[in-house]
Residue, then its C-alpha position, 0 to 999 in steps of 0.5 A: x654505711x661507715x663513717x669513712x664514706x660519710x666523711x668522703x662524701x662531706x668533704x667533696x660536697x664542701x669543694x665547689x662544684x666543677x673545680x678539678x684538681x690534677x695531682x703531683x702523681x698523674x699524667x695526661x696524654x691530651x687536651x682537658x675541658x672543664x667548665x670551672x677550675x682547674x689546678x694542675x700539680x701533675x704533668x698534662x700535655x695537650x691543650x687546656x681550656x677551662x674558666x679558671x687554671x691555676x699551674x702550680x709549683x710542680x705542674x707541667x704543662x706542654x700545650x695551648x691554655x684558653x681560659x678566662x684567669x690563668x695564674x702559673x706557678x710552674x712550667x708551661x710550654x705553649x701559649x696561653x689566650x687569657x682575659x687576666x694573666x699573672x706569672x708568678x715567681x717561681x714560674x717558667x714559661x715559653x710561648x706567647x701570651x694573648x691578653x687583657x691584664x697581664x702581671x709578671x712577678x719578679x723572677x718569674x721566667x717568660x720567653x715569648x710575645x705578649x699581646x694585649x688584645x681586646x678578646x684573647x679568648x677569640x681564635x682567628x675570629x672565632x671564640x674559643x667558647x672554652x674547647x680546646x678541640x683545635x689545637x692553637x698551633x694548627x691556626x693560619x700564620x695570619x690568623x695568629x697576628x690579626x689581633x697583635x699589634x705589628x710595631x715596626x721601626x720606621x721613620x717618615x720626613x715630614x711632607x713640606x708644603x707648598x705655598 
């Protein structure tokens, strides 16, 4: 065996295991799972449901991320249902955001709802447990707000008493 089959099979035993890495030069047509890590520089469009995702400067994503950390960097239209959300800088993003944590670094651009729900990871009361087979846009309109808090503006009298 050459010393550039040696040295191939060295290097991806030292990345860890079950960490994927979608590069500047593809393109996917469709939702991608993983069990692990994903880092996106390419373009994917369809659903994304992983542990960790990681968007970075030239990813674009056009669909639905469920994982449990999602640090965007890049463009994203779609919603994304997280425990830990950090939107950095450079990134953009349009969609609504279901959360525990979310951190927003200035300049970054965010056009949506953001939500802080006990369980982001749950759909319509069912856990995501990491598929992305249903499509997050296919959910009941009042599934997607059953979780979200409603803040509407109004103003009560107080009642008087009577003696």
């Amino acid at each position: 065996m050459s010393d550039t089959f040696r040295d191939a099979g060295t290097s991806q035993a030292s990345r860890k295991l079950g960490d994927s890495t979608i590069g500047e030069d593809l393109i996917i047509t469709g939702n991608v799972s993983s069990k692990g890590e994903i880092h996106i520089d390419g373009e994917v469009k369809g659903d994304v449901a992983c542990v960790a995702l990681v968007l970075g400067e030239s990813g674009r994503l056009e669909g639905n991320v469920i994982a449990e950390d999602v640090v965007i960097r890049g463009r994203l239209i779609g919603s994304v249902r997280a425990l830990r959300v950090t939107l950095q800088a450079m990134c953009h993003v349009e969609g609504d955001v279901y959360h525990q944590s979310i951190a927003l670094e200035q300049g970054a651009f965010f056009e949506g709802r953001s939500s802080r729900t006990e369980d982001p990871m749950q759909i319509g009361g069912v856990p995501a447990n990491g598929a992305a087979s249903k499509p997050l846009a296919e959910e009941e309109p009042s599934a997607q707000h059953k979780d979200k808090p409603t803040y509407k503006f109004s103003r009560s009298l107080p009642e008087t008493r009577s003696a």
